[in-house]
KENUKE-306073 format. One record per residue: residue in one letter; z, y, x of N, C-alpha, C in turn. Coordinates in pm, whole numbers, plus 50000, padded with zeros to 5 digits. Layout:
BEGIN
aZYXZYXZYX
...
This chain:
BEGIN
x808917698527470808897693127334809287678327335
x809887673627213810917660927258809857655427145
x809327637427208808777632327145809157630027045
x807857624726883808367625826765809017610826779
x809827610026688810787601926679810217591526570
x810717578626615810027562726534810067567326418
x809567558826321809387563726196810417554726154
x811297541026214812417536626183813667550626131
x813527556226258814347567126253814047580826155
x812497580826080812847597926034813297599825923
x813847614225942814827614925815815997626325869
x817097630625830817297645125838817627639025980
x818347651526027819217650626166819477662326217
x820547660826290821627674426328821227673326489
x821557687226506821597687026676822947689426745
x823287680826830824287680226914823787678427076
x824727690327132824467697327271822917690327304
x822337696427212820957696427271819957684827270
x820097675527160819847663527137820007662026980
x818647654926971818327653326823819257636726815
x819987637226728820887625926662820797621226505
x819957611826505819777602326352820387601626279
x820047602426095821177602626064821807588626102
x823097584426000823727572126028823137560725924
x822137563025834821657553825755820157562925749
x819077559025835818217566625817817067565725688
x816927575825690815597574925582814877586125575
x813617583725469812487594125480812317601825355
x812157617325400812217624725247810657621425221
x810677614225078809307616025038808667626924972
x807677632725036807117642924955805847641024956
x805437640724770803967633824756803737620724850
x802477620924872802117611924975802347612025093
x803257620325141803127622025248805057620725316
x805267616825422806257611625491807067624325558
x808107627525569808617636125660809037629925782
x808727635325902809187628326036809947645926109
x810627637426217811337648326290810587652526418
x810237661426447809617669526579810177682026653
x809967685526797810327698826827811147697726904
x811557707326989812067712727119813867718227040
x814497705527000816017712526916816457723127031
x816567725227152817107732827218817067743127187
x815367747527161815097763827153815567765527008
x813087764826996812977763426841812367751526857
x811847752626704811397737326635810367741826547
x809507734526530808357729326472808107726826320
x807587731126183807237725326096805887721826122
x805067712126116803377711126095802957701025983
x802237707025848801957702225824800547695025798
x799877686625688798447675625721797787687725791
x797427696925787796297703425846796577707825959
x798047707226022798697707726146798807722226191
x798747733626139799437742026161800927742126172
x801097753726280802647750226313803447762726305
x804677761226194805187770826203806687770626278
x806977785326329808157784426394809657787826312
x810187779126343811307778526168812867782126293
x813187773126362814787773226455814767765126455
x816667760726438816847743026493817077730726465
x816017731226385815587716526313814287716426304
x813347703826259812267709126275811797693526184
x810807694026078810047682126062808817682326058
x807757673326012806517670126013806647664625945
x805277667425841804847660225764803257651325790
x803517637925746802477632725821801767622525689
x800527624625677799897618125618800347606425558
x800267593225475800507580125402799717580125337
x799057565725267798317562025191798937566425046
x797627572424989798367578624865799117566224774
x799937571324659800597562424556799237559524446
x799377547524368798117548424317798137555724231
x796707555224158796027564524056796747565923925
x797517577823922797677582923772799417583223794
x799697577823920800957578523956801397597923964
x802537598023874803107612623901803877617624022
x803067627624089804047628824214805207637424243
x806557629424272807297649324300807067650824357
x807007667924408806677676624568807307684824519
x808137689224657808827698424688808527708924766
x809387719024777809417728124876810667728324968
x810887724125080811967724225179812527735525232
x813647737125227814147751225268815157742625397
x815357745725516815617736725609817177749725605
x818647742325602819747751825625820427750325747
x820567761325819821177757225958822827763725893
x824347749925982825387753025889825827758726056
x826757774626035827177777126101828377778226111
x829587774326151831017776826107831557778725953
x830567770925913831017769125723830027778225657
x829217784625749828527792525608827157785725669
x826467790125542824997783325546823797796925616
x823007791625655821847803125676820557797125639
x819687802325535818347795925503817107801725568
x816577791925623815437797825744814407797925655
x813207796825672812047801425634811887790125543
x811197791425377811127776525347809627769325382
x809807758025338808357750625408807567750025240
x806607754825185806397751125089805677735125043
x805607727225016804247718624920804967719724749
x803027723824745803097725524556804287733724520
x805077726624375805537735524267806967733724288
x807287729524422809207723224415809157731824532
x810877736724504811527745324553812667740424609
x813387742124761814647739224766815137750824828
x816467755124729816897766724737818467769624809
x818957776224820820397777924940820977766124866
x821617763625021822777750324991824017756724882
x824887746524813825587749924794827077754024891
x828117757924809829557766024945829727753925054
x829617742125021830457735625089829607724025153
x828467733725226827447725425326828257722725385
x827507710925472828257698325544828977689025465
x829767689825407830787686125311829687674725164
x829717685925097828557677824940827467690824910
x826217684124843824957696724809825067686324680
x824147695624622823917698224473821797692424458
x821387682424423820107679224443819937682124256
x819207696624223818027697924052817177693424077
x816867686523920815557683523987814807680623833
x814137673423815813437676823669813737682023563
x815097674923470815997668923375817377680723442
x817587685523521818427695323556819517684923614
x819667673823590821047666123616821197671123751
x822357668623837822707677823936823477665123991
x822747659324137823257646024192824667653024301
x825597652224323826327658524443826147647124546
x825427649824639825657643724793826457646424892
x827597637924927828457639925051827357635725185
x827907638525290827727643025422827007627925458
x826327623525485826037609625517825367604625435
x825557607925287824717595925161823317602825149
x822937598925047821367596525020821457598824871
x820537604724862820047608524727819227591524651
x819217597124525818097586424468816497591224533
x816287605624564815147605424594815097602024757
x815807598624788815817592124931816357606425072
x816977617125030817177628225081818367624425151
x818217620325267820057628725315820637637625403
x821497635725321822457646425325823527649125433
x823347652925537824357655225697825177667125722
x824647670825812825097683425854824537695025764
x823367696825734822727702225683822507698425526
x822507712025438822407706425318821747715725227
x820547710125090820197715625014820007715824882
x819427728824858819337724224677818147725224600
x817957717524549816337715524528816147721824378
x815197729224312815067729224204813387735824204
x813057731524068811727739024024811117752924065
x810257754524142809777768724163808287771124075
x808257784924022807037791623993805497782824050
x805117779223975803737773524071802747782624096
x802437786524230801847797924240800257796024270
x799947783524245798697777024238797807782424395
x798697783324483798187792924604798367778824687
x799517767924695799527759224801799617748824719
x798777737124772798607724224684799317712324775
x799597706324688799967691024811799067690724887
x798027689824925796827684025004797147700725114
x797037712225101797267718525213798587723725294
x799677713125228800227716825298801357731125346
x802357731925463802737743825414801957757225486
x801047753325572800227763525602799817776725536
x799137767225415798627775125284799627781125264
x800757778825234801967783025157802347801125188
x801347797125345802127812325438801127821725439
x799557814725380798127825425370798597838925375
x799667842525257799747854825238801597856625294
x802047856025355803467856125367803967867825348
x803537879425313804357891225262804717890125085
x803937878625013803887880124899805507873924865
x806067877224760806857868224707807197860324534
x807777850924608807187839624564808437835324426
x808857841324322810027839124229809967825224145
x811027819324138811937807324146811857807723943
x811927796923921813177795723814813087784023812
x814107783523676815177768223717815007763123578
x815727746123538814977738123465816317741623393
x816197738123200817327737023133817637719923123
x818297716823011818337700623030817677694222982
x816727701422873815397695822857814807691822935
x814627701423066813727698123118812867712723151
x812787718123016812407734622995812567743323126
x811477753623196811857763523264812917770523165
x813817777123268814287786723156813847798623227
x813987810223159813387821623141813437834523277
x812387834423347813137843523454811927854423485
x810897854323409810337869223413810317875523216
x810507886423244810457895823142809017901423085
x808637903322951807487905522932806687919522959
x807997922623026807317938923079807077935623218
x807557921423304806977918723438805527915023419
x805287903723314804067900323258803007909123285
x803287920423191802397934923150802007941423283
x802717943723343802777950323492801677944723558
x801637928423515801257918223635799327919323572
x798877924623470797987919423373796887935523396
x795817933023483794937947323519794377952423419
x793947942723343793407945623186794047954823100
x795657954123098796107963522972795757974323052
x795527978523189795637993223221794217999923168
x793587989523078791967998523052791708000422880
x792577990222848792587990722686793937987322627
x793957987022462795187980622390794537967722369
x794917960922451794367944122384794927936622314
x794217932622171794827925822112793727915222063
x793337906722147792827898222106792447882622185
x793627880922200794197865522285793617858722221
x793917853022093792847841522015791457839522032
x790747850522117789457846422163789797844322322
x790347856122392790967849322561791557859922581
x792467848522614793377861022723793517866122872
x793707876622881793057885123002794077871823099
x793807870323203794857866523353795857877123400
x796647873423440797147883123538796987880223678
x797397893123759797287888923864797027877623953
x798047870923926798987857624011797817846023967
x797667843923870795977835123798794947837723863
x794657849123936793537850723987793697848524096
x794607849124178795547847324341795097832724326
x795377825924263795407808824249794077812124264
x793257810924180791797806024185791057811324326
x791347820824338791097824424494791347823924577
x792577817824616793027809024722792797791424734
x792367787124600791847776724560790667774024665
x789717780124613788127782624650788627786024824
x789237792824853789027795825008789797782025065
x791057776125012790927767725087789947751425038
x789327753024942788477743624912787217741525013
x786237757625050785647755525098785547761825261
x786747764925310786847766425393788257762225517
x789107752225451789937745325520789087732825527
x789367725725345789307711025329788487706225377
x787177708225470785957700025478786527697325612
x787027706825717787807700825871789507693625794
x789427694425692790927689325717790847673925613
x791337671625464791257657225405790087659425346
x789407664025397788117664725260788127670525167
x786647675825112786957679825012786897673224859
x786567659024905786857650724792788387648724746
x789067645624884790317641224862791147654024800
x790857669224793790927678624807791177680624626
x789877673124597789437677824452790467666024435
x790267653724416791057642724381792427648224300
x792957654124480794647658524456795277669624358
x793637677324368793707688724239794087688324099
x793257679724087792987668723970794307667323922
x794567656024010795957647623972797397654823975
x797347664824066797957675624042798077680323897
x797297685223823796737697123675797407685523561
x796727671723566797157669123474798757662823424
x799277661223583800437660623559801237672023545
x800557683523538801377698323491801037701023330
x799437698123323799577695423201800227688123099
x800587675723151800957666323066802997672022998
x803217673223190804877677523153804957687423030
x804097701323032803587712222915804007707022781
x802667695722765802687690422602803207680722548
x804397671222684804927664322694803957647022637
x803347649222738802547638622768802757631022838
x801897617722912801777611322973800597618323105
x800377620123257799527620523302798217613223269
x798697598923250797357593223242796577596223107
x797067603322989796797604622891796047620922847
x795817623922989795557635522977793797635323070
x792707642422985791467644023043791187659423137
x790557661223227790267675723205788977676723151
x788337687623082787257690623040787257704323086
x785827706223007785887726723024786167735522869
x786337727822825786787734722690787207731022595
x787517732922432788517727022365787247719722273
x786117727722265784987721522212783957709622274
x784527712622453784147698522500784767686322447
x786177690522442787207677522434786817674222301
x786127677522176786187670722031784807670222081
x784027675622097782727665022153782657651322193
x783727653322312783867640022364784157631722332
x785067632822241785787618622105784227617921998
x784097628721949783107627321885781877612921892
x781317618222070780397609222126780797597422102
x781947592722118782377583222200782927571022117
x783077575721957783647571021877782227561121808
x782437547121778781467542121687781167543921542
x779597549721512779727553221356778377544521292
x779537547721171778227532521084777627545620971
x776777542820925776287549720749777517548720652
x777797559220636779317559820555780627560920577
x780697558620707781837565320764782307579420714
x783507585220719784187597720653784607603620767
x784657615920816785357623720826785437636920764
x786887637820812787667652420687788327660720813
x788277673020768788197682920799788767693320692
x789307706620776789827717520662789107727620623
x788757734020558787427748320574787957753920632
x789117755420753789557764420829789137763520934
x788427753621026787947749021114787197757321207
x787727762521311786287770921397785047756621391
x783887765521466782767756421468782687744521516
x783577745521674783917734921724783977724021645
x785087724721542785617712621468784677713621309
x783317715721342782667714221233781167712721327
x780567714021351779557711821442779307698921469
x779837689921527780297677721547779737664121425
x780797665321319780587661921205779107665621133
x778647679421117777767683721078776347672321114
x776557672921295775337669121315775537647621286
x776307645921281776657632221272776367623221148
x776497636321056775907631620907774457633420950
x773837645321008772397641521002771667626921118
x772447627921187772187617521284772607598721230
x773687601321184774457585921132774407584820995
x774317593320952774837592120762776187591020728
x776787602320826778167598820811778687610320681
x779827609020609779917618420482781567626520554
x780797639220520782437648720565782947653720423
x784107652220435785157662120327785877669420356
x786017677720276786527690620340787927694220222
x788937703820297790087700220206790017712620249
x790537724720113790937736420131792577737020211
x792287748020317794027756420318794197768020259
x795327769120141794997777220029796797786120032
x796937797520091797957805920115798827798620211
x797887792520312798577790320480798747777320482
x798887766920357799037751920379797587746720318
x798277727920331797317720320270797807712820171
x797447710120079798067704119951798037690020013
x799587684120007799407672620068798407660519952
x798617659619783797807650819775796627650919783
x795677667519761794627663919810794137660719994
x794737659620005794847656020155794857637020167
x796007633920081796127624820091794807611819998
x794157617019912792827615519845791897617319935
x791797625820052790287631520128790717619920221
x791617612320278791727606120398791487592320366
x791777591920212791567575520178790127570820219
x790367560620274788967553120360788727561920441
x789107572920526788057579820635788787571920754
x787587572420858787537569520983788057574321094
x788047591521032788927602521111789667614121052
x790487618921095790627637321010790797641621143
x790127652521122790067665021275790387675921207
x791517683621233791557693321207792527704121333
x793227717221311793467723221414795317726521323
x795937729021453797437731021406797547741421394
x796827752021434797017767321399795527771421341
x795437779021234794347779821195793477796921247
x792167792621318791747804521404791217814421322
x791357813921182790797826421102792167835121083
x793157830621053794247840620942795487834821052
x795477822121152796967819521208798207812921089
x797747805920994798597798820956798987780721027
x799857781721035799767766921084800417760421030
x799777747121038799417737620962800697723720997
x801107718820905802477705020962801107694821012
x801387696821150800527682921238801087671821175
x801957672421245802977657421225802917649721060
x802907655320959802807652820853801847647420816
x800367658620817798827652020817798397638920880
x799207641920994798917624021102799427613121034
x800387618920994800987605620906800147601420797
x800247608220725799487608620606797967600020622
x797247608220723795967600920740796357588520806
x797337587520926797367572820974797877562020906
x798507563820809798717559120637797677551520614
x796877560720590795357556320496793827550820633
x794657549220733793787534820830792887546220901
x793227562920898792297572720972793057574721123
x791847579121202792277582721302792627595121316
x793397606621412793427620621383793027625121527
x792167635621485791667646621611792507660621576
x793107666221685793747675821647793487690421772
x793117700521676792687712321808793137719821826
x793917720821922795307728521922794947741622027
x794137747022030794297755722142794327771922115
x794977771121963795677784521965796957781821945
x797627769921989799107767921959799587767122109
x799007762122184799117759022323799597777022411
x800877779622441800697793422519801347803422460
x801767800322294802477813522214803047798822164
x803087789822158804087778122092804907763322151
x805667759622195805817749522225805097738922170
x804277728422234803637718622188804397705722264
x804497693522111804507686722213803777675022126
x802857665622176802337661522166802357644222098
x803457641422149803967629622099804967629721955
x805687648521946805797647621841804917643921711
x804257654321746802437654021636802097638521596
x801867634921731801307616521677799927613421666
x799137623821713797787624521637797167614321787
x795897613521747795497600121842794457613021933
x794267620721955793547629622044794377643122028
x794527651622127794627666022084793687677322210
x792977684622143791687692122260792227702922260
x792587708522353793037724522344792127729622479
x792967744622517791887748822643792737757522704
x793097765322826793567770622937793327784922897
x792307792622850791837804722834792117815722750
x792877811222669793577816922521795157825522566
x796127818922509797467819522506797797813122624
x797387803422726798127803522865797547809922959
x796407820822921796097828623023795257828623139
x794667813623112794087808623234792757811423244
x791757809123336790147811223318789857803923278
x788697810023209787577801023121787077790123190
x787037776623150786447762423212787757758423237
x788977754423103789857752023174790177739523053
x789177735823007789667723922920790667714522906
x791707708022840792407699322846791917687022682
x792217675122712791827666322616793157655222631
x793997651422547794997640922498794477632322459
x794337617722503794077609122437795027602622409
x795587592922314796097581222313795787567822413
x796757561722434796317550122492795387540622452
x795947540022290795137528822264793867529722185
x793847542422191792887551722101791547549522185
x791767554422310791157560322426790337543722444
x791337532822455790467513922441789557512722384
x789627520722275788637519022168787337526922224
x787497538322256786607543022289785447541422437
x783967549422380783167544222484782277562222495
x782607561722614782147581122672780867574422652
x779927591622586778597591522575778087591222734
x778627595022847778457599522947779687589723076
x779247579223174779807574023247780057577123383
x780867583823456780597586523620781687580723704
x781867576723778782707573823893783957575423856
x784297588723813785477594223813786037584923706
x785487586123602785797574823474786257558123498
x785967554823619786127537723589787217532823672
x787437522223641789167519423727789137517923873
x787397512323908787967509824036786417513924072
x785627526424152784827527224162784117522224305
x784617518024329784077507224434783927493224399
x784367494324267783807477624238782057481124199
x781407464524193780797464824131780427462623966
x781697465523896781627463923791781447481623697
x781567478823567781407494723550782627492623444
x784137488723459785127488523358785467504323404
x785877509923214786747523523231787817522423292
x788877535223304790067532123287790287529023171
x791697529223164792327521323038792867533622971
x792167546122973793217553722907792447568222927
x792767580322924791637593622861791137597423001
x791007590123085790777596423220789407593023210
x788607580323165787647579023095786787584923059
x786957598023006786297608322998785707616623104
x786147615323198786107626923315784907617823368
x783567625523414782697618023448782787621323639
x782237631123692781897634623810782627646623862
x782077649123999783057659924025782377673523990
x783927682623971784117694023907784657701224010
x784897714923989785257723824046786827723824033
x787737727124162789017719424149789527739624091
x788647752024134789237764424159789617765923993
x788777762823895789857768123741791547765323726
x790977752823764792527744323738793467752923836
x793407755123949794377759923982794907774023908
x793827783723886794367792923761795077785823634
x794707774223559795197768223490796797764823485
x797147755523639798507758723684799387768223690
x798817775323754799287789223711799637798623638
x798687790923517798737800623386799767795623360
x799897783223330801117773623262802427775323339
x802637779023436803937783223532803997797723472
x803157806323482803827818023403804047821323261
x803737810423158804097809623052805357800423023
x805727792623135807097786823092808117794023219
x807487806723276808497814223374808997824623221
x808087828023168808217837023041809557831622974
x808937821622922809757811722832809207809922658
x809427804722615808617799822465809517806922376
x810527803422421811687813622354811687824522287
x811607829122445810977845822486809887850822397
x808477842922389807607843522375807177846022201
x807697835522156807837835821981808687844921940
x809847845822001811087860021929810317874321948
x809507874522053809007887922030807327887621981
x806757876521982805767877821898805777880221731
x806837871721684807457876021537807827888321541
x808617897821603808717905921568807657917221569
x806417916121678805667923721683804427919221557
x805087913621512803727905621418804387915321287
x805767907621275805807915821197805977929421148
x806067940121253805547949221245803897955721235
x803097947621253802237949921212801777948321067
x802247935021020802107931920874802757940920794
x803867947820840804377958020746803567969920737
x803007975220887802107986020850801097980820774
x800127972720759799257965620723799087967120561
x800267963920491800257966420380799847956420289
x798587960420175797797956420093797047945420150
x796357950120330795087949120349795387935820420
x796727931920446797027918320495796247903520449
x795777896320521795267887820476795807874520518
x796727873020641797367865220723798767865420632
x799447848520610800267848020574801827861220595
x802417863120520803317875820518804427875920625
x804837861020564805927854020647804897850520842
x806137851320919805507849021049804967837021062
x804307829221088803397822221103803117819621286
x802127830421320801697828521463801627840621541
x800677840621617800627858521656799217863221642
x798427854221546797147858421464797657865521370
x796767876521356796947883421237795487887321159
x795507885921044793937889820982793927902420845
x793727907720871793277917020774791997923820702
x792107930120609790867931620569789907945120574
x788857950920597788207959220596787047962320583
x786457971320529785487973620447784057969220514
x783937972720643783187971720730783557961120862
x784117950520813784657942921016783797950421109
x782747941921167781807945721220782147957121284
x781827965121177781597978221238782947984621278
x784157986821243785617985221209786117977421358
x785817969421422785977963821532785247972821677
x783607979521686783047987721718783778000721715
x784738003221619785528017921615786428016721671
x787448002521684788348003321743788358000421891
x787077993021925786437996322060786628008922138
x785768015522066785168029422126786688040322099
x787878031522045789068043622071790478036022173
x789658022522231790518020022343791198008222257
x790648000422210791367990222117790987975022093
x791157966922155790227955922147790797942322011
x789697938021926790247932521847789277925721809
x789267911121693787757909721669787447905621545
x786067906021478786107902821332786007888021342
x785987880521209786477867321151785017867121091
x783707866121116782427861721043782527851920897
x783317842720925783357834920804784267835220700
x785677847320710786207851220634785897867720543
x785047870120654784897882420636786237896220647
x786597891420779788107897220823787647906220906
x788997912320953789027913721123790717910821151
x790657905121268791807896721320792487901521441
x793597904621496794477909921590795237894321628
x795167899021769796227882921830797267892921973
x798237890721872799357896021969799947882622059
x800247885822153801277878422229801567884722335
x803177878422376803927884822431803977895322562
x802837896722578802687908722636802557924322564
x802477921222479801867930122386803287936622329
x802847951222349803977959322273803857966422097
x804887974322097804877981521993804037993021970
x803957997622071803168009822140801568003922090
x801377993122109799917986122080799727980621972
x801057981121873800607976521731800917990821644
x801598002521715800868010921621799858018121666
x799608015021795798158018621814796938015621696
x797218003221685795897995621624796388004421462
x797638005321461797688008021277797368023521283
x797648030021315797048043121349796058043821381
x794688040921456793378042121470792808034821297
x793488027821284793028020921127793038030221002
């Protein structure tokens, strides 16, 4: 085995008669925190090992990845997956790839050796000749690749390395690729979905707006999470550093999702934690306003409720009256309030509501906006900076499929200044080794102590197979299955006519009991208590076969 080579020197390199040769301008592929160096016996085979130092046997090239002091806090990391190409008389051969996290590098393009093709967020497509260097510091020699977005299979994290990557090595592991948005574009079908989902094989489920079942691959994550949480990380970075990387990992997947900022993103465990948490955190005098819609699950009424009995604070409430809100009484309920909280999809009937408009409107009139998005999150593109609202709380468990305890919370930057958590821990302050107790500067603030890193990785997961789907995908056939239901539906429709969401509400004599019948004939669905409904939530898993199921047992 040929010693590892200076760290002046690492960075790609070709083998000639039997001798590892530098490139001619060296440098280091960065991935995450961590450094690539060159190792291994080029004669035979060669070596990948990564932090936890397992070693796999790849051919004739070989790197290491070796530990660095992380980038600081809230910094977004790329990570890749390395696919190492050996060039043989002009054609390429791709050896085994090395995984870390959610990046993929996939066959070179025709004219390895020559120029490669580097995707990479934004899709732009860098061409590297034989010798140069990428912006991400990659070069490009003898050997050449192509990098683009892979499936996050929430199975290997930056912190383990590509070890993890190989836990299961018979599984495989499907790719897709970025549009110029930025957008996955579309590379599983909703009948791969269905396949993937153990739940439909026991009932017709139609009722995502309370949770949606996982599939498979969601549960693979969380359980490979937990095994290597508590049974690598404690011999390998810890399992602090473990959780840390988890962490910082989620919310920069979250954030890309709702097109956020990382640092602007909290985790919580639910969508009713996250308006709690603003709730707490916000200063209230005797007379303060907040407004609210009567469409509100409890979450976004609970809150308020107890705040008037606690502060003397006064709530108003603004009807949504055939799927909207009348903008002037809207614009009357916000004058002088302190806040408006309300939700962009509404969880009784699925009408949704112009975010962007209301924000205005209230941030007009000197209010702040809470917004609870977590039946839009998973059947809708969100993005967050469109909206404008100064918080948005959604949750993992619904429409992206993920397990329960999978909270997400948006703060604003400057929103978040203002604010002071009912609840202070470590995790919350900028520098917890000072002796001072300053927050961060921004929604991370919220996060008090440590949590369990195993949801989130279902969380990841969920969110990789809802933009492997595509949003596209996802709304074109939820409208249509919606609206086939509303047509059988008839009279008894109670959910706007026109498509709206993939809530649907209708009416019946008995909910309650009417929900119990469609139970007991293989049908899952649920009543609306405060409308006195019962409600169906299709999404894109969901067939035709299952919406005349439900209209036929009806």
């Amino acid at each position: 085995m040929l010693d590892e080579l200076d760290e002046d020197a690492a960075g790609r390199v070709r083998v000639e008669e039997g001798h590892v040769v530098a490139p001619r301008a060296p440098a280091r592929f960065l991935v995450d925190e961590s450094q690539v160096h060159v190792t291994g016996d080029v004669e035979r085979d060669v070596d990948i090992a990564g932090p936890d130092g397992e070693v796999v046997d790849t051919g004739p090239l070989a790197v290491e990845v070796s530990r660095e002091r992380p980038l600081g806090v809230g910094q977004r990391f790329e990570q890749f997956e390395v696919s190492v190409a050996h060039v043989q008389e002009g054609d390429a051969e791709v050896l085994e790839p090395f995984l870390v996290d959610d990046w993929r590098v996939e066959q070179p393009c025709e004219t390895v050796g020559e120029a490669i093709e580097v995707v990479g967020r934004d899709a732009g497509v860098v061409e590297l000749h034989a010798g140069s260097r990428s912006p991400g510091g990659l070069i490009a020699r003898d050997h050449a690749v192509r990098v683009r977005r892979s499936v996050r299979t929430g199975v290997v994290q930056s912190r383990s390395g590509p070890a993890s990557s190989r836990a299961d090595p018979g599984r495989r592991r499907p790719t897709a690729t970025f549009n110029r948005r930025g957008a996955l574009s579309p590379t599983m079908t909703p009948e791969d979905l269905r396949a993937a989902m153990p739940a439909l094989e026991r009932a017709v489920y139609l009722n995502t707006g309370a949770g949606g079942p996982s599939p498979r691959r969601v549960v693979e994550a969380t359980e490979a999470a937990v095994r290597y949480h508590e049974y690598e990380a404690p011999a390998d970075e810890g399992t602090y550093e473990a959780l840390f990387d988890a962490l910082t990992e989620t919310r920069g997947i979250v954030a890309d999702h709702v097109g956020a900022a990382p640092e602007s993103i909290a985790l919580t465990q639910s969508t009713t934690d996250g308006i709690g948490r603003i709730a707490a955190a916000m200063e209230w005098e005797p007379g303060d306003v907040v407004v609210r819609t009567d469409q509100e699950h409890i979450a976004g009424i609970l809150p308020w409720k107890r705040l008037r009995e606690t502060h003397g604070i006064e709530v108003r409430v603004v009807d949504v009256e055939n799927g909207t809100v009348d903008r002037d009484e809207w614009k009357a309920a916000v004058d002088g309030a302190t806040l408006a909280a309300f939700s962009s999809l509404c969880w009784t009937d699925g009408c949704r509501l112009p975010v962007a408009e209301l924000t205005d409107i209230a941030h007009d009139a000197g209010a702040r906006v809470l917004v609870d998005a977590v039946q839009s999150v998973g059947q809708r593109p969100v993005d967050v900076s469109d909206w404008g609202a100064d918080a948005v709380a959604a949750a993992g468990h619904k429409w992206l499929l993920a397990p329960t305890g999978t909270g997400v919370l948006h703060v604003d930057a400057e929103f978040a200044r203002t604010l002071e958590p009912a609840q202070v821990g470590y995790m919350g302050l900028a520098d917890p080794e000072s002796d001072t107790t300053e927050l961060t500067p921004d929604a991370r603030r919220f996060e008090v102590g440590s949590v369990s890193p195993v949801p989130y990785a279902g969380l990841r997961e969920g969110i990789a197979t809802i933009e492997e789907v595509g949003y596209g995908t996802i709304t074109d056939r939820i409208e249509r299955l919606t609206d086939r239901l509303k047509a059988g539906l008839g009279d008894r429709l109670v959910s706007p006519r026109e498509y709206e969401s993939g809530l649907v509400a209708f009416e019946a004599e008995d909910p309650e009991a009417t929900v119990e019948r469609l139970a007991d004939a293989g049908i899952v669905v649920r009543d609306i208590p405060p409308m006195g409904t019962v409600r169906a939530s299709v999404h894109v898993f969901n067939t035709a076969d299952d919406v005349d199921a439900l209209l036929d047992a009806l």
